[in-house]
C-alpha positions in Angstrom: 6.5 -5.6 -17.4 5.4 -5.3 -13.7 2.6 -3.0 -13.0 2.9 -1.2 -9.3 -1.3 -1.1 -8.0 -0.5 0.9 -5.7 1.1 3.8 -7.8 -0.9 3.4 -11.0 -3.8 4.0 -8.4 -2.4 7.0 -7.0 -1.2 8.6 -10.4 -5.2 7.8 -11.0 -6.5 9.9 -8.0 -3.1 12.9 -8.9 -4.7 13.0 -12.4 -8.0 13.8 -11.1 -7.4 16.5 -8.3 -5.0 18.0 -10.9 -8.1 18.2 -13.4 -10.1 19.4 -10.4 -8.0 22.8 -9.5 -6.8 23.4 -13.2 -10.9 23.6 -13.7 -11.4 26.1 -10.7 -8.6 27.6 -11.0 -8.0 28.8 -14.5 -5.0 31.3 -14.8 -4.9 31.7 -11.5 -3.7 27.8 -10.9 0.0 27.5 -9.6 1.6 24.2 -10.7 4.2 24.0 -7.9 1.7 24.8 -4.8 -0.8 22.4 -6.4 2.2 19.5 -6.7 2.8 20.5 -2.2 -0.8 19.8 -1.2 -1.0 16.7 -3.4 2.3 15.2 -2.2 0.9 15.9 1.0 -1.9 14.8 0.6 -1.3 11.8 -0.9 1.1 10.8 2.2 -1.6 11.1 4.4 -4.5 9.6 2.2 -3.0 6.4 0.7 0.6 6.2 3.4 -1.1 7.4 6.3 1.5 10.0 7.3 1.2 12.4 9.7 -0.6 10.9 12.4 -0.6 13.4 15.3 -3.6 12.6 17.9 -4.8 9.1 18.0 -8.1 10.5 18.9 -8.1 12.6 16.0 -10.4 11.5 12.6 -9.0 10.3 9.7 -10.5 13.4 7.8 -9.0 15.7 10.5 -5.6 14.3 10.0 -5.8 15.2 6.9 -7.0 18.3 7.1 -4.6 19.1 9.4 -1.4 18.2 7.3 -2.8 20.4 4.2 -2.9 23.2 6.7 0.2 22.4 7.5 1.1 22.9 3.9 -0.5 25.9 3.4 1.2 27.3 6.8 4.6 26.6 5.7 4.0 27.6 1.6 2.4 31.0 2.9 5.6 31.4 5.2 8.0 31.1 2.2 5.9 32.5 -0.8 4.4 35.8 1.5 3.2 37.3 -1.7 1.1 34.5 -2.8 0.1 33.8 1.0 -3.6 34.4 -0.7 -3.4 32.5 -3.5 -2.2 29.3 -1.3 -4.9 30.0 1.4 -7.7 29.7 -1.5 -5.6 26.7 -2.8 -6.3 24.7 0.7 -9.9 26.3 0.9 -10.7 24.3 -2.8 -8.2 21.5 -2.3 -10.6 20.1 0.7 -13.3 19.1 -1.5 -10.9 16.4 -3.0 -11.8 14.4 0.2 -15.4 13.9 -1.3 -14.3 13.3 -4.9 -11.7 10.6 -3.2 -14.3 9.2 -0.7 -12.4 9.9 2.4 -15.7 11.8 3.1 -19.0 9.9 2.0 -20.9 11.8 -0.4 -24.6 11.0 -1.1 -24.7 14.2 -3.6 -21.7 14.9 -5.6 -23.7 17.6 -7.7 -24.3 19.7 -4.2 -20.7 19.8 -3.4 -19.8 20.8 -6.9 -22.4 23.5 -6.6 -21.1 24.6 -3.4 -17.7 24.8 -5.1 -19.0 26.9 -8.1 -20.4 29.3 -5.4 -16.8 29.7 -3.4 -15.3 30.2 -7.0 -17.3 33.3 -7.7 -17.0 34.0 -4.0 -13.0 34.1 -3.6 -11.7 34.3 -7.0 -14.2 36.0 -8.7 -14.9 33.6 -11.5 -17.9 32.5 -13.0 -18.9 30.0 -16.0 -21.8 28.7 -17.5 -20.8 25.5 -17.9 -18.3 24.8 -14.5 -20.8 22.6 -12.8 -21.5 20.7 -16.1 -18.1 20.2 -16.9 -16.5 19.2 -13.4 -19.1 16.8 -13.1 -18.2 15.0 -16.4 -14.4 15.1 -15.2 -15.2 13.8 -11.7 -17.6 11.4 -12.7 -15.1 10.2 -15.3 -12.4 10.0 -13.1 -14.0 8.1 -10.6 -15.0 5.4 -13.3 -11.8 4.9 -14.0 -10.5 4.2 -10.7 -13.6 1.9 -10.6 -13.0 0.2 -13.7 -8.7 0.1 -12.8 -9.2 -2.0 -9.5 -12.6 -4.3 -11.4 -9.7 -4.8 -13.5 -7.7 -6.4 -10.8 -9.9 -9.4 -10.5 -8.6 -12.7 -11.3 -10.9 -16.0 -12.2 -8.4 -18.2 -11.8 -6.9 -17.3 -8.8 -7.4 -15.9 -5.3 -6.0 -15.0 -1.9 -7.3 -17.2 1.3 -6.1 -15.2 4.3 -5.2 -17.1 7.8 -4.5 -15.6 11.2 -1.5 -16.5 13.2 -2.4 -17.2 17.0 -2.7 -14.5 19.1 -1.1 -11.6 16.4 -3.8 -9.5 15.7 -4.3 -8.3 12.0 -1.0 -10.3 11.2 -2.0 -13.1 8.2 -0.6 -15.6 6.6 -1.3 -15.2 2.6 -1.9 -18.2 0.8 -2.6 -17.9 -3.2 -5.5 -20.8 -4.1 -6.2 -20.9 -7.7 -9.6 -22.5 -9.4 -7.5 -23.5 -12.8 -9.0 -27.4 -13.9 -6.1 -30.2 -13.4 -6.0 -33.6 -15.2 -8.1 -36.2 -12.4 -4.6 -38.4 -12.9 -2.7 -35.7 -10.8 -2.6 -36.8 -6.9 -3.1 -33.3 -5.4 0.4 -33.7 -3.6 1.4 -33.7 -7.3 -0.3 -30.6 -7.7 0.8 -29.1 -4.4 4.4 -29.9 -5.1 4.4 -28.5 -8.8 2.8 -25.3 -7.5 5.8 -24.8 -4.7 8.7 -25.4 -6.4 11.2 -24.5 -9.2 10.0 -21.7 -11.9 6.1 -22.7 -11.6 6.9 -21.3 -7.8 8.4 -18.3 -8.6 6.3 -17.4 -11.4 3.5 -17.6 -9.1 4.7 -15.2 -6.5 3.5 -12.7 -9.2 -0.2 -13.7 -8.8 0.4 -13.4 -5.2 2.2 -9.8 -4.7 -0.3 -8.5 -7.1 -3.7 -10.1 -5.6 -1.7 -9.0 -2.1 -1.4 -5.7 -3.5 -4.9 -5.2 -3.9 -5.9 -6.5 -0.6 -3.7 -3.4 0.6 -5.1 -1.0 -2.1 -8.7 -1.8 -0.9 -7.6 -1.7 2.9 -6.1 2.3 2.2 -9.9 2.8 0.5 -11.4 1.9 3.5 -8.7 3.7 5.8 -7.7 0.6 7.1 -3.4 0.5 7.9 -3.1 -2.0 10.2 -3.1 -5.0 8.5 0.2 -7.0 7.9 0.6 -9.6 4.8 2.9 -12.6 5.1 3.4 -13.8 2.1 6.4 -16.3 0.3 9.4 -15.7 -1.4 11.6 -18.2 -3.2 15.3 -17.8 -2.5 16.4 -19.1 -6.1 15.1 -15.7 -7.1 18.8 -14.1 -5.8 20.3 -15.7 -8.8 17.9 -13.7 -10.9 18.2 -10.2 -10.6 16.4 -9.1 -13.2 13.4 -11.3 -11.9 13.6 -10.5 -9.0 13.6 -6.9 -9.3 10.4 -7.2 -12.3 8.6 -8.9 -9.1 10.0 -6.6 -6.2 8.5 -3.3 -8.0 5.2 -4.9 -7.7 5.3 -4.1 -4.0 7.5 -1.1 -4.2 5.4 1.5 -2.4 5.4 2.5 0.6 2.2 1.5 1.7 3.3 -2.2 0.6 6.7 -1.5 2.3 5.0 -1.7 5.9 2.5 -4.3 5.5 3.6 -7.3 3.0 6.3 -9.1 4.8 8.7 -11.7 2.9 8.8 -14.8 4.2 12.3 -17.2 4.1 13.6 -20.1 5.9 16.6 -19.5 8.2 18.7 -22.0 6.4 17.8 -19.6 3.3 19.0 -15.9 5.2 22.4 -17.8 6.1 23.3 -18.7 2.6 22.0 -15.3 1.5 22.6 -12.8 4.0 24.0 -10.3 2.4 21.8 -9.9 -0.1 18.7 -10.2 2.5 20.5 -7.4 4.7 20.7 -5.4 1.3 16.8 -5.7 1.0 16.3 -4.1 4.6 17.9 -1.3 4.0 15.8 -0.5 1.5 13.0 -1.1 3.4 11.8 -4.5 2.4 10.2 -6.6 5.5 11.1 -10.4 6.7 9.7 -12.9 8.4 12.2 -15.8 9.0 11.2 -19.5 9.8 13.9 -21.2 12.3 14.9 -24.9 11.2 17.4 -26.8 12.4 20.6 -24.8 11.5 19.6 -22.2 13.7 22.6 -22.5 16.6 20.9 -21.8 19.7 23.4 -19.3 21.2 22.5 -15.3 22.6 24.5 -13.9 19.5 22.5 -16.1 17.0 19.4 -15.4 19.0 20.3 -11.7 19.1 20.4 -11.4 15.4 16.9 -12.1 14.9 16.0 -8.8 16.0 16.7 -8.0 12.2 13.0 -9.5 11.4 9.7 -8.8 11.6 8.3 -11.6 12.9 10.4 -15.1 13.3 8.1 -18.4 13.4 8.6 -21.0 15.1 7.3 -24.3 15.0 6.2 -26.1 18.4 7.5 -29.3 16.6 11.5 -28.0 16.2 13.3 -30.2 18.4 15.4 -26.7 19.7 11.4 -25.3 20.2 12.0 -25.4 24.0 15.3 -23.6 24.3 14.5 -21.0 22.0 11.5 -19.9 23.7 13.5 -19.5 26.7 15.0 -16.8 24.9 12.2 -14.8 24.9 12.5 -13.7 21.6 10.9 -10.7 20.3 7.8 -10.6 17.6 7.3 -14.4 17.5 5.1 -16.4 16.4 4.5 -20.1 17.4 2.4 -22.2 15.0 
């Protein structure tokens, strides 16, 4: 079964902020409130929802869309407008625990945290400090230890721009795995791209391209857009197709991975392909020769992310006359 990086990460880092105000909280912690500021803030942690001013730090966009939260819970829930305030106050500390916000002393900020406790909700404990450090600490292991778990010795991800599209790259999955001297690598190459051997390896791709993404939303880093492959025989194989699909089911993945197909492929499948967009799935197409150069072809294009185009088509000249939006020549 196909394992989503993305999500398991996040249900990681819900599991841990949900340990975090249960602690501080006590009796006093409200399930549904808590669930708001964590779908919020999840949306503009790991999706990077929200954006307001472009001038504006990640941490303050943040900040600002949990204010939002508590604004708009106080509004509905006036009798608990306290309770939510408080609930915002405590919930900001999560940036440290999550390393939006570099932390040399995690101790300090739990011990600033004990001190608003007894502060605002009047609640004191021996061994608080003690025991939300264990929980952190553990917590933060195990996202450690999820992504180390990621790493793959026999294969890996070799990235390569495309002229003049900045943060746009082409993934191509390399693997280290020891072949028989009596294979010609064209052998190799063509074993590795074709039939089931290329469709089981999309897997190793999505998921090493999935943790590219996971370690770009760690870094606060959104702007980067994977091309990868995609094998058309997969349409005949739904139940393959979707195992590999929820791999990159996210929506972090959504904007940034990018399916590549051939155009002769989107004709013989476009219904299915038109299907995928609508769920939000992204394309890049290649044009070949059974492109027909005419504006209502041309215009249909638009569909795409990117479409590539190689200088060596023989239509290459009267398709850049078009002008065509989001291409890339190679």
């Amino acid at each position: 079964m196909s394992v989503n990086i993305i999500n398991r990460y996040i249900e990681l880092t819900k599991k841990q902020i949900n340990t975090y105000m249960k602690l501080v909280f006590g009796n006093m912690f409200n399930k549904d409130y808590n669930e708001q500021f964590i779908e919020k803030y999840i949306n503009a942690r790991y999706y990077n929802y929200y954006q307001t001013d472009i001038n504006e730090t990640f941490r303050k966009k943040i900040l600002s869309s949990l204010k939002d939260t508590e604004e708009t819970l106080s509004i509905n829930n006036i009798s608990d407008r306290e309770l939510i305030q408080k609930m915002n106050v405590f919930f900001q500390y999560v940036l440290y625990f999550d390393e939006v916000v570099k932390c040399k002393d995690i101790k300090q900020k739990i011990e600033r945290i004990s001190k608003l406790r007894k502060k605002l909700l009047n609640k004191t404990s021996k061994t608080f400090e003690e025991t939300l450090y264990k929980k952190i600490t553990e917590s933060n292991n195990a996202k450690a230890g999820f992504i180390d778990s990621l790493k793959s010795e026999d294969f890996y991800i070799k990235l390569t721009n495309y002229p003049r599209k900045i943060d746009v790259y082409r993934v191509n999955l390399k693997h280290n795995v020891e072949v028989p001297i009596e294979y010609s690598d064209f052998a190799i190459r063509k074993a590795f791209n074709s039939g089931i051997i290329k469709e089981d390896k999309l897997i190793v791709e999505y998921y090493l391209t999935e943790e590219l993404i996971l370690k770009d939303i760690l870094k606060q880093k959104f702007n980067k857009q994977y091309i990868v492959e995609f094998s058309e025989t997969l349409f005949k194989k739904s139940k393959k197709l979707k195992s590999l699909f929820n791999i990159i089911n996210n929506p972090a993945s959504l904007e940034q991975i990018i399916l590549k197909i051939q155009y002769e492929d989107y004709l013989e499948n476009k219904e299915k392909i038109h299907d995928l967009l609508r769920e939000g799935y992204k394309f890049a197409v290649v044009l070949d020769k059974t492109l027909t150069i005419s504006s209502k072809d041309i215009q249909t294009l638009d569909i795409f992310k990117y479409v590539i185009l190689n200088k060596q088509l023989d239509s290459y000249e009267k398709i850049k006359n078009y002008k065509i939006q989001n291409i890339i020549e190679v």
